[in-house]
MIMARVO-766557 format. One record per residue (C-alpha): residue in one letter; x, y, z. Coordinates in pm, 1 decimal. Last residue first. Layout:
BEGIN
<"A",<X,Y,Z>>
...
! end
This chain:
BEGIN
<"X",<6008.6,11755.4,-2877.4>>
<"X",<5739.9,11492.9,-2682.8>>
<"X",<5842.3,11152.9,-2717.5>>
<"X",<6164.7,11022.0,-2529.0>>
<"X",<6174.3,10617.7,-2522.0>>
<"X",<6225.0,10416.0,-2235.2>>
<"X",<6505.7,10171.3,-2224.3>>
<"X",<6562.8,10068.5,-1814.6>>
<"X",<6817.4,9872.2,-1565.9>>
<"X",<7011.6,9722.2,-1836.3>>
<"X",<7277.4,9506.8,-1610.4>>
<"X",<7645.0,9475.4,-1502.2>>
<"X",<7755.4,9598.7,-1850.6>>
<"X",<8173.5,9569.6,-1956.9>>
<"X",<8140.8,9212.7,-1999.2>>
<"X",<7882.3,9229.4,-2292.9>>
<"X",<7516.7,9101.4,-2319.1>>
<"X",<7301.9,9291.5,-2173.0>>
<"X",<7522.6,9601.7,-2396.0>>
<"X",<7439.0,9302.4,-2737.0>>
<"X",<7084.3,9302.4,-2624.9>>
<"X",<7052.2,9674.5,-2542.8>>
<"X",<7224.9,9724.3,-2924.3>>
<"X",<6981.9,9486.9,-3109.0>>
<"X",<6681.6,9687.4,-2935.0>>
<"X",<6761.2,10006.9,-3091.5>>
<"X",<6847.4,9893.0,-3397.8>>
<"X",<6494.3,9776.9,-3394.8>>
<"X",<6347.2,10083.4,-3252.8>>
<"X",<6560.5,10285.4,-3541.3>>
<"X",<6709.8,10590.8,-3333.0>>
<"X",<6666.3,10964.3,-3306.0>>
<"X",<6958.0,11111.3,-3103.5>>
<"X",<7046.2,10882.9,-2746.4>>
<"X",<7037.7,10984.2,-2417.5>>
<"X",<7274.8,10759.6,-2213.8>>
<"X",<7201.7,10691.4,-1784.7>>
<"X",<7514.7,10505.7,-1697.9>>
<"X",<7498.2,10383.9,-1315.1>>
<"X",<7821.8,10328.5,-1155.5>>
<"X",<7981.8,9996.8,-962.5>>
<"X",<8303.9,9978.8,-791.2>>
<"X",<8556.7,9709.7,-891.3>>
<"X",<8649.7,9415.7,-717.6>>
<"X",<9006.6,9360.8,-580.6>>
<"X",<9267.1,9171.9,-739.6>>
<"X",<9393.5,9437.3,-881.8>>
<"X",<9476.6,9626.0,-558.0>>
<"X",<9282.1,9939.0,-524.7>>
<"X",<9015.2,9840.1,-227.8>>
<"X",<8639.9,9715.7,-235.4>>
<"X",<8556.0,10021.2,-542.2>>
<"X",<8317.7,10235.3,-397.1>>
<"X",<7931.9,10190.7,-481.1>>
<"X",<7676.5,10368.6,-657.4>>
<"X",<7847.1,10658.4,-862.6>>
<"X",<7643.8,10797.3,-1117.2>>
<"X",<7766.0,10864.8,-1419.9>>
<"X",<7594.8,11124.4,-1679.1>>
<"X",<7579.0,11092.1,-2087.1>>
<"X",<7412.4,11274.0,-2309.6>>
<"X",<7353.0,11264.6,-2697.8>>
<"X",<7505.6,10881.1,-2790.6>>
<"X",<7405.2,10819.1,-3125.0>>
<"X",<7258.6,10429.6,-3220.6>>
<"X",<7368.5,10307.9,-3531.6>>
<"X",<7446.1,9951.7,-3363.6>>
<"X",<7795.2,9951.5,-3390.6>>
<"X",<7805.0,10346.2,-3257.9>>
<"X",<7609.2,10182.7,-2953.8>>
<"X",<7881.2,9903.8,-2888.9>>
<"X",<8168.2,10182.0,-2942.8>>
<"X",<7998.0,10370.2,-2649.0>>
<"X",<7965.3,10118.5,-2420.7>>
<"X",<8330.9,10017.8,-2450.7>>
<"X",<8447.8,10416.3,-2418.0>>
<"X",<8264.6,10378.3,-2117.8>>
<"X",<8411.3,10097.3,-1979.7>>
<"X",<8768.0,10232.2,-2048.1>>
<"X",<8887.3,10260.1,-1696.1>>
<"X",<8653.3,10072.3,-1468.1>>
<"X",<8353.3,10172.0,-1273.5>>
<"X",<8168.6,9818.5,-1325.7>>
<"X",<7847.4,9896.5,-1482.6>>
<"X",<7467.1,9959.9,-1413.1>>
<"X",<7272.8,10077.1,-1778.2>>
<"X",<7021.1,10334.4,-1765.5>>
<"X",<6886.9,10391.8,-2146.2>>
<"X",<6716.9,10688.1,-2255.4>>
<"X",<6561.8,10665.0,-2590.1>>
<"X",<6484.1,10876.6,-2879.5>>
<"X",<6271.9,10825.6,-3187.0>>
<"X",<6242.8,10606.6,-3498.3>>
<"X",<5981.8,10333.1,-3572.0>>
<"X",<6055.7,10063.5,-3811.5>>
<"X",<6086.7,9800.6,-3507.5>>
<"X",<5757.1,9864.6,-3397.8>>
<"X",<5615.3,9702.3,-3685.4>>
<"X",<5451.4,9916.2,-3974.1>>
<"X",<5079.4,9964.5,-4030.9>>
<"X",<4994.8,9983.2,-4369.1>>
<"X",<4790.9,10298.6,-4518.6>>
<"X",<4407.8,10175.2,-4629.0>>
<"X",<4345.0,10502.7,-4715.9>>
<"X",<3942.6,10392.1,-4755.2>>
<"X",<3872.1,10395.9,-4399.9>>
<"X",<3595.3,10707.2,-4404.0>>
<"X",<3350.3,10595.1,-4204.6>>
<"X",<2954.8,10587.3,-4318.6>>
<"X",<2779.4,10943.8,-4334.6>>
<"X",<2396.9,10846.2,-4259.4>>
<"X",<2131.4,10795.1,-4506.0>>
<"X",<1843.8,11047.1,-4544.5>>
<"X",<1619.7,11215.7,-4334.3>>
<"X",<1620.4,11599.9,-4100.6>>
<"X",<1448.3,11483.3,-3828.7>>
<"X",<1639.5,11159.4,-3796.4>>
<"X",<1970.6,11316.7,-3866.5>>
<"X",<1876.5,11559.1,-3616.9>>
<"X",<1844.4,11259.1,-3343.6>>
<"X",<2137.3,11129.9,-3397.8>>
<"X",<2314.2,11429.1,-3331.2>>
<"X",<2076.7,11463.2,-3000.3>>
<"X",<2208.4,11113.9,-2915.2>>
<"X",<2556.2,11129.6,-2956.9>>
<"X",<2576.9,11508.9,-2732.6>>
<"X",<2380.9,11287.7,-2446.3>>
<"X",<2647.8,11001.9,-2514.0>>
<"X",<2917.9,11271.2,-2427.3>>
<"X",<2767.9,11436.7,-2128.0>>
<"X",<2713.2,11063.5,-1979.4>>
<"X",<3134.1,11022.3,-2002.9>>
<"X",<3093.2,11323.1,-1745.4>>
<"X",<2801.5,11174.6,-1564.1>>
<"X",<2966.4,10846.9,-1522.9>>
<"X",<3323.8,10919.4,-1493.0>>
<"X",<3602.7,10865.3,-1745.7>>
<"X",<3861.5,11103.4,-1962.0>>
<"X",<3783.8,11433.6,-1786.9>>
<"X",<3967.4,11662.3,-1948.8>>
<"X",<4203.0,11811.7,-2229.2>>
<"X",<4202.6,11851.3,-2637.0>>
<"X",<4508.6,11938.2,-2756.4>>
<"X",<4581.9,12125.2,-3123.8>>
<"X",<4896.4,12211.0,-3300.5>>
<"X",<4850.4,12312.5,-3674.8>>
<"X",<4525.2,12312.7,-3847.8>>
<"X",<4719.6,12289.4,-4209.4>>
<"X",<4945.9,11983.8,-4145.7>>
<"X",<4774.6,11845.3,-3848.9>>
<"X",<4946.9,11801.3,-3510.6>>
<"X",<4659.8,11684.3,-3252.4>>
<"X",<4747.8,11614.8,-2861.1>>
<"X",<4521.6,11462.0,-2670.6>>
<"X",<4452.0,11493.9,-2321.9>>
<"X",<4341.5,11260.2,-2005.7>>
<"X",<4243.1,11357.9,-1653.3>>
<"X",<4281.3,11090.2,-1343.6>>
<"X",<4575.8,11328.4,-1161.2>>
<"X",<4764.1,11537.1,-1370.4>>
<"X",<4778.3,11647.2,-1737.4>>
<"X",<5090.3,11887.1,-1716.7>>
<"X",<5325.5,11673.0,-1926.2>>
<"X",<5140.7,11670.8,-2172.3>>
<"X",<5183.9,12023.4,-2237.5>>
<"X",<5524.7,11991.1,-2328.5>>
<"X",<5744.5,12212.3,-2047.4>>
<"X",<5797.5,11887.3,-1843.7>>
<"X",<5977.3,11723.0,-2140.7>>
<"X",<5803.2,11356.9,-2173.8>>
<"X",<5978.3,11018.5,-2130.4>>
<"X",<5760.7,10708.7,-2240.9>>
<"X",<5570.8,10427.7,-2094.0>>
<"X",<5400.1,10267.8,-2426.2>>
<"X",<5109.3,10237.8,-2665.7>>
<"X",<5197.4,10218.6,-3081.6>>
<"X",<5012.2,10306.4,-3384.6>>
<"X",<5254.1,10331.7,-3649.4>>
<"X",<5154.0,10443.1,-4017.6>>
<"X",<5260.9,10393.4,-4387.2>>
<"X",<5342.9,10629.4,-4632.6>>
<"X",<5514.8,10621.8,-4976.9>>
<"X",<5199.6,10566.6,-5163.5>>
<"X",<5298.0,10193.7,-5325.0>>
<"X",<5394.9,10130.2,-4934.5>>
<"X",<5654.2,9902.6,-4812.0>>
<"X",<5797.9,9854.9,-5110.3>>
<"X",<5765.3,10189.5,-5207.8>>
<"X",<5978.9,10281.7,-4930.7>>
<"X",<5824.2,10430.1,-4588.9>>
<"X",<5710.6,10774.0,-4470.8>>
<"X",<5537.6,10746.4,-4142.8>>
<"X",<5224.2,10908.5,-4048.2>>
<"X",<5202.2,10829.9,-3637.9>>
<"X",<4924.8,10797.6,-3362.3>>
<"X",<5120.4,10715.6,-3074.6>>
<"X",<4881.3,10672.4,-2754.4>>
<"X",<5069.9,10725.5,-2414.7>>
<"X",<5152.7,10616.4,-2066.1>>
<"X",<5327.7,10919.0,-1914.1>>
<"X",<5696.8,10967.3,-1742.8>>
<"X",<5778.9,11321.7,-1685.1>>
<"X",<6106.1,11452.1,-1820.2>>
<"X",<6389.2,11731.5,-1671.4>>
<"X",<6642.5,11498.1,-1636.4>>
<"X",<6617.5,11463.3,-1263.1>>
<"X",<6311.0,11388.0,-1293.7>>
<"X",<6324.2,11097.1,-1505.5>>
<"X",<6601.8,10973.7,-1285.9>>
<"X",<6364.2,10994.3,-990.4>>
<"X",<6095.3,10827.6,-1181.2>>
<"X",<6275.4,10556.6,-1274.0>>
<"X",<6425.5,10471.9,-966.8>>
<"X",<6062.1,10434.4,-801.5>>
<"X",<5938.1,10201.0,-1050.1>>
<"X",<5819.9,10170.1,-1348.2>>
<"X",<5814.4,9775.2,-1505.0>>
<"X",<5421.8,9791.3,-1428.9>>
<"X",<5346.1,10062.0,-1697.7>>
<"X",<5188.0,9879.1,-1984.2>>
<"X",<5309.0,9790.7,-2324.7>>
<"X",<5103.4,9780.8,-2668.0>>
<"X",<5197.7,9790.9,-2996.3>>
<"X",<4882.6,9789.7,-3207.9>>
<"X",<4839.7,9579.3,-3537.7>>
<"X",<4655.4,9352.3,-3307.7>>
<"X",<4352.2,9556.6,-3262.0>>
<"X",<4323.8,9601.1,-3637.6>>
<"X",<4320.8,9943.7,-3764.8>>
<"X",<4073.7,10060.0,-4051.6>>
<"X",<4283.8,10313.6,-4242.0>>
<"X",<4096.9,10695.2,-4280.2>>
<"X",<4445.5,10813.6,-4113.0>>
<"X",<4257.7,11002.8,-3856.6>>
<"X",<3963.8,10846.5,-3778.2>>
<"X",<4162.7,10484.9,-3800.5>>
<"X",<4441.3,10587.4,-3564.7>>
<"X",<4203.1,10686.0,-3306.4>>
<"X",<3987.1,10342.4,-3277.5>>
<"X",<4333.0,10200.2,-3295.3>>
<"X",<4502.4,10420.5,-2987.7>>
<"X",<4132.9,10372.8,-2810.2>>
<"X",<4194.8,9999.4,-2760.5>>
<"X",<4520.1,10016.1,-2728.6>>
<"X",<4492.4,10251.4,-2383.3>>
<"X",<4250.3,10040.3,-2258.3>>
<"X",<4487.4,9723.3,-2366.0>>
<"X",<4803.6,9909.9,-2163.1>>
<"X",<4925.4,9648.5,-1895.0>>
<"X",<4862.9,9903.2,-1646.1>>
<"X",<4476.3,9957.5,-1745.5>>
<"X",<4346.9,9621.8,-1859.1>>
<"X",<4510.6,9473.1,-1584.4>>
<"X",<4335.0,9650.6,-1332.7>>
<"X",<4137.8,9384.4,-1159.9>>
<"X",<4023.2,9495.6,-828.9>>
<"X",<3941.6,9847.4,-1062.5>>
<"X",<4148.4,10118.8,-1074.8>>
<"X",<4038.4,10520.2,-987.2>>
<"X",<3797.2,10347.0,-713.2>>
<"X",<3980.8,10579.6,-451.0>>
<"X",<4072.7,10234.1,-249.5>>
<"X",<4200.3,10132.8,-648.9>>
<"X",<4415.1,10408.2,-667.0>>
<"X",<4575.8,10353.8,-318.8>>
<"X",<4666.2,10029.9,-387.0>>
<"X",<4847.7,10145.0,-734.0>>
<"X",<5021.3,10360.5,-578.1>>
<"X",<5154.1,10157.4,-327.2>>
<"X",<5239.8,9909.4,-597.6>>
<"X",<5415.3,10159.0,-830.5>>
<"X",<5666.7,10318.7,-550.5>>
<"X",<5625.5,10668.2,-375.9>>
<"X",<5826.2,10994.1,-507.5>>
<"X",<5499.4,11213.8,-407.4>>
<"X",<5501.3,11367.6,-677.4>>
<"X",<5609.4,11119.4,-963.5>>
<"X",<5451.2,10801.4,-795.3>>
<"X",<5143.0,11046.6,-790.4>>
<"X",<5135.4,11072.6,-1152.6>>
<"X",<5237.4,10766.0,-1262.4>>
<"X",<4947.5,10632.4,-1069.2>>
<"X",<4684.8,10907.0,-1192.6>>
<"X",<4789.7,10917.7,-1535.3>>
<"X",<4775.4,10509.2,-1534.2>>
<"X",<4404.5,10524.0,-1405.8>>
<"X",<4287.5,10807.1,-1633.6>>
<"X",<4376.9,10639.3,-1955.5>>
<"X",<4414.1,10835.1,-2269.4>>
<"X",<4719.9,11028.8,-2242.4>>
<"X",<4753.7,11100.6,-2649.2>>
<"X",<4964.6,11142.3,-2922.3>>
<"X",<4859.8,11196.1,-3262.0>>
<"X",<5064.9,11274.9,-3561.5>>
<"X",<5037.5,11367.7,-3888.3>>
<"X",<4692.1,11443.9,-3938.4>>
<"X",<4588.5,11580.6,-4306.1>>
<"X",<4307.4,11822.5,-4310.6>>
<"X",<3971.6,11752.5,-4503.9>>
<"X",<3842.8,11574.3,-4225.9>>
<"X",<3958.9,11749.8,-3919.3>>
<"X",<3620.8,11896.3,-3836.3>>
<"X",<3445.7,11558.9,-3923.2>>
<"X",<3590.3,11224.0,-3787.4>>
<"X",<3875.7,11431.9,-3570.3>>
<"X",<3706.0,11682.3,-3460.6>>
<"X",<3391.6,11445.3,-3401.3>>
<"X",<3585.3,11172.4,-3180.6>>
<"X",<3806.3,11387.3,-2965.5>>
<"X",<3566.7,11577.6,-2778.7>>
<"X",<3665.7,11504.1,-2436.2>>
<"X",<3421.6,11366.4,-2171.3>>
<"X",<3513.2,10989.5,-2163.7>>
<"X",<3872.2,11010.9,-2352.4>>
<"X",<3756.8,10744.8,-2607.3>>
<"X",<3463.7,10533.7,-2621.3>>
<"X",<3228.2,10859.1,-2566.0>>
<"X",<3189.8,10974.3,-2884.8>>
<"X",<3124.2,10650.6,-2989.5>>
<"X",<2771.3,10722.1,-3290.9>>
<"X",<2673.8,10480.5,-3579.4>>
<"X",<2475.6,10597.9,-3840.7>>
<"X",<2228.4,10363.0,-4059.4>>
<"X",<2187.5,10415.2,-4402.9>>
<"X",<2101.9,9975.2,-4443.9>>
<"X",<2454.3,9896.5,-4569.5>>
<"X",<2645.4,10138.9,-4454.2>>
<"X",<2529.4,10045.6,-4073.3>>
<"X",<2648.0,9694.7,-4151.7>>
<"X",<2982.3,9844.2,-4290.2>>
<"X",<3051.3,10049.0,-3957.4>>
<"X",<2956.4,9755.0,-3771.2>>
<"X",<3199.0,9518.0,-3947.3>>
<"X",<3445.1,9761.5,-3947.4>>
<"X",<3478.4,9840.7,-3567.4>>
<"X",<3466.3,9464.1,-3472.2>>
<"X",<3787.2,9438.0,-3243.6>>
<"X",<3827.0,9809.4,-3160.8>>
<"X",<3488.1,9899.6,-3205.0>>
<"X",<3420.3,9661.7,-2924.3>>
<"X",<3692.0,9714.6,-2703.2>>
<"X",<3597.4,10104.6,-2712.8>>
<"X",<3207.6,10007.7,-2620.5>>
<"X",<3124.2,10403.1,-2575.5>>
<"X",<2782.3,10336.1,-2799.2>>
<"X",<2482.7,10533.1,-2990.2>>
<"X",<2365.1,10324.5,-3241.4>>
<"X",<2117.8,10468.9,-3523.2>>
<"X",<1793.6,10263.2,-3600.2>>
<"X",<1681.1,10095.1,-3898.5>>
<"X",<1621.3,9720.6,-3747.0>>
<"X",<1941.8,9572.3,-3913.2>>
<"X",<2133.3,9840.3,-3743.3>>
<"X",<1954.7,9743.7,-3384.7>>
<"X",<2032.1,9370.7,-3473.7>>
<"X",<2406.3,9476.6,-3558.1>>
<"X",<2402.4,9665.5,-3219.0>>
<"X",<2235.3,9320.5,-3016.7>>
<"X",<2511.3,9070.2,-3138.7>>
<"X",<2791.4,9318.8,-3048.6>>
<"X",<2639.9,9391.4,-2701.0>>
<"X",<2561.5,9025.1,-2635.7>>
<"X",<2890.5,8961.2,-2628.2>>
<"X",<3161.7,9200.9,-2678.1>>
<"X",<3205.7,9388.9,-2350.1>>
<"X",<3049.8,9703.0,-2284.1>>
<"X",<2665.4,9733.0,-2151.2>>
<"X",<2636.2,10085.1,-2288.6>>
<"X",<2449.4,10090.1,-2629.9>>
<"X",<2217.1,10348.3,-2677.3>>
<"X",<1946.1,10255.9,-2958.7>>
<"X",<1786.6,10554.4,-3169.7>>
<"X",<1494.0,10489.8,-3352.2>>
<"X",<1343.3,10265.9,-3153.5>>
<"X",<1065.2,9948.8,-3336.8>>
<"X",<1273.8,9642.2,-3262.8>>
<"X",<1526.2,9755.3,-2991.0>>
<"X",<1333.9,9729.1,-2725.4>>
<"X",<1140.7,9437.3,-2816.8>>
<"X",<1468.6,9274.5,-2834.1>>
<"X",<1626.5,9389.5,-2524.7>>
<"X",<1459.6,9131.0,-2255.3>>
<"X",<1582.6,9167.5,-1897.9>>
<"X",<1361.3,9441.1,-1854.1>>
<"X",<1360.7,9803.6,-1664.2>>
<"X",<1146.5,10122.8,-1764.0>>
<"X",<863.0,9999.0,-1478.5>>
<"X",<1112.8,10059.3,-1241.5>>
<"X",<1146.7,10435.7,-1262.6>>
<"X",<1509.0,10527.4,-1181.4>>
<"X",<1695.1,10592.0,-872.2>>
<"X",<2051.8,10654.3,-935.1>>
<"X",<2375.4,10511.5,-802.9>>
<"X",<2285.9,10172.4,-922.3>>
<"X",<2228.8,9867.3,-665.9>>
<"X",<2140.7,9543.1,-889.5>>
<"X",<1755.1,9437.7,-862.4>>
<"X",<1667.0,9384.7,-1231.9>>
<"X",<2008.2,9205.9,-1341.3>>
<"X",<2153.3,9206.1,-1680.6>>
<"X",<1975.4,9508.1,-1805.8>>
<"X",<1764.5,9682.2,-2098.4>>
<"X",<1638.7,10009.5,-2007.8>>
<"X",<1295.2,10159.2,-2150.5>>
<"X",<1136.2,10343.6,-2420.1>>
<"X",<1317.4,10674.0,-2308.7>>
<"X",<1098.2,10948.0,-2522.1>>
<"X",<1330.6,11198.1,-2686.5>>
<"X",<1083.3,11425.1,-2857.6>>
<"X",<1278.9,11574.8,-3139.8>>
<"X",<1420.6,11904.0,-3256.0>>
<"X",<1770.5,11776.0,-3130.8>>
<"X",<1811.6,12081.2,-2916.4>>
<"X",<1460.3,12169.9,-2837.0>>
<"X",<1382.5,11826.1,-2734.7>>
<"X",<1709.6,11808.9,-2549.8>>
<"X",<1576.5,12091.1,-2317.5>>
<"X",<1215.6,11945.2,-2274.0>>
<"X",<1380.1,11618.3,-2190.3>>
<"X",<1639.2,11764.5,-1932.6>>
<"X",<1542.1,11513.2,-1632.2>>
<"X",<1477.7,11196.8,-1818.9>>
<"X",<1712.1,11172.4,-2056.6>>
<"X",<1957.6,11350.2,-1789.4>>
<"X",<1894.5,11009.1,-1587.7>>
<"X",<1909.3,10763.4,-1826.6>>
<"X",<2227.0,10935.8,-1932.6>>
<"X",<2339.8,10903.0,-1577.0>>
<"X",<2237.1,10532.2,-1501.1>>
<"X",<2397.1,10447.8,-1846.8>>
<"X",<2696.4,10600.7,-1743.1>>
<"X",<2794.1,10427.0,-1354.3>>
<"X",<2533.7,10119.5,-1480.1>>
<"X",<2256.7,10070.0,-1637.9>>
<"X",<2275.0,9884.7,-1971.9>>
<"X",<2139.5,9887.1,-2345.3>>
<"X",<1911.1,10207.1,-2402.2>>
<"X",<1654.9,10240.6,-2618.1>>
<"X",<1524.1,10559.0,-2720.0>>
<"X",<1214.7,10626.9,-2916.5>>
<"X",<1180.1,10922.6,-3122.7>>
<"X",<886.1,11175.0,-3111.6>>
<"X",<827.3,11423.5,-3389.1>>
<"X",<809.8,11769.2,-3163.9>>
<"X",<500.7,11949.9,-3040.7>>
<"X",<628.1,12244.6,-2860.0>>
<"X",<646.7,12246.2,-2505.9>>
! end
């Protein structure tokens, strides 16, 4: 072997990826060494609990419960514990100690992104996340570096394996959300608790951390629109299919042009997660089972989609691994490491400013002139009816006027809408004689 520079390695947490990077660290150091040009030595493995069962065996004498002398004296500290406490406290204190950070924490860089990314500034540190969004995908370094001196337009994005796979299944096999959702968690594809998956704050997470590479605009958490997929069910899906869409949870990464008041540049951006209608022939539409994709639209670069494994240990591992050797050559090779570039600072508008299509299913009486009712409530609202099909789901009780009507589902494509003009109309059509109730609004993304 030849006789690298050796770099320490901490690593913060053991469990289904830091067992596997631990594990490739260990098994492919000769390979990485001639990759990064270093000597990767693994110092040791900070965790929570000494004797907790982990899918790989590892040497016990690397294990502590004590990360600080870890992290004082390594060059390159791996952070993998998630949550925000300790593992924010212990990054800044690996920043503050001269070494580059290697994480996946999305929910971290979510809610503290810039106050890491500044701290590393501040000392020449670099901070690595490959691996906090879409697991195994490159997504991170296109976008940070290879897309840099391109202008994104629009992102959009299935970046949550669990929700693929439910809506997914419910879609092929025609079953309902809470069987699915059963069966996903006895395959271990959602945890006991899967909140943060159906309810969409995964998905949020990575939506701002995505929205900020591209747009060079830090992105609050909170500035993100977020729904989750529990309100799809069954019905949905068929009508979906039967109108030639897919239904996918997905990450809407948008450049927006807005009114100088809005914006002294004239743009602004939306960052929005949400259940939405996509055309089967859109490649989206093909990501099946656990798998995520991304889909790229930059003015120069064109159309680009990255696709794969979006979680797993060793696949998620394979993106750390590529973290740490790039960390590792910036060691070798010296100087101060390339801080983010969040200096657009575009707005980020409301949901209500955003514009794009919508299918709404509405249940009415089948009565003469109903739909010529629904439609003049729409045109009120500036919403533009492009389809329209009746379904038929029960008879009228008998033809005498004093007997009660028959009732037929409305399912109404609309043209490019205003969200909040949008959402006025459904209120008023909830709220008129001539609708029984909304059944769905999802929007139409995709073409």
């Amino acid at each position: 072997m030849t006789d690298y520079r050796r770099l320490r390695v901490a690593l913060l947490g053991a469990g289904a990826v830091g067992s596997q990077v631990a594990r490739l660290l260990l098994e492919h150091g000769e390979e990485l060494a001639d990759r990064a040009g270093a000597s990767l030595e693994l110092a040791g493995i900070a965790v929570r609990d000494l004797d907790a069962p982990r899918d790989v065996d590892l040497p016990r004498e690397l294990f502590t419960t004590d990360p600080e002398p870890l992290i004082v004296g390594s060059d390159i500290v791996i952070e993998l514990m998630g949550g925000i406490e300790p593992a924010r406290s212990l990054i800044l204190h690996a920043i503050n100690s001269g070494a580059d950070v290697v994480t996946a924490n999305k929910a971290l860089l979510a809610t503290h992104g810039p106050e890491i990314f500044d701290a590393a500034d501040q000392v020449g540190a670099s901070v690595y996340y490959e691996a906090a969004v879409a697991g195994a995908i490159p997504i991170i370094r296109p976008l940070r570096d290879s897309l840099a001196g391109d202008r994104v337009h629009r992102i959009m994005g299935i970046v949550n394996g669990t929700t693929n796979y439910i809506l997914d299944r419910m879609d092929a096999e025609g079953a309902e959300f809470e069987d699915v959702l059963a069966q996903a968690q006895a395959l271990g594809y959602a945890e006991a608790d899967p909140t943060a998956d159906i309810e969409g704050y995964d998905a949020a997470q990575k939506a701002a951390i995505l929205a900020s590479l591209a747009f060079h605009t830090a992105v609050p958490l909170e500035a993100v629109h977020r729904e989750g997929i529990v309100g799809i069910d069954k019905a949905m899906m068929d009508a979906a299919r039967h109108a030639g869409y897919v239904v996918k949870l997905l990450a809407v990464c948008e450049r927006m042009s807005v009114d100088s008041e809005t914006s002294p540049t004239g743009e602004a951006i939306s960052v929005r997660v949400y259940p939405a209608l996509v055309p089967r022939s859109h490649p989206l539409a093909s990501v099946h089972g656990a798998n995520n994709a991304v889909f790229v639209q930059a003015e120069a670069a064109g159309d680009l989609m990255f696709y794969g494994a979006g979680a797993g240990g060793v696949q998620t591992a394979s993106a750390v691994l590529g973290d740490i050797v790039s960390a590792a050559r910036r060691h070798i090779a010296g100087g101060v490491g390339v801080g983010e570039s969040t200096r657009a600072n575009l707005p980020v508008v409301p949901i209500g400013e955003v514009r794009t299509r919508y299918q709404i299913t509405l249940e009415v009486e089948d009565l003469p002139g109903v739909l010529a009712t629904t439609a003049g409530i729409l045109s009120d609202g500036r919403v533009s009816i492009a389809t329209v099909e009746q379904n038929i789901l029960s008879e009228a009780a008998g033809r005498g006027a004093d007997q009660e009507a028959g009732v037929a589902r409305l399912v109404i494509g609309t043209h490019t809408a205003r969200e909040q003009d949008l959402s006025e109309t459904v209120t008023r059509l909830a709220e008129s004689g001539a609708v029984e109730r909304v059944v769905s609004v999802l929007r139409v993304e995709g073409n």
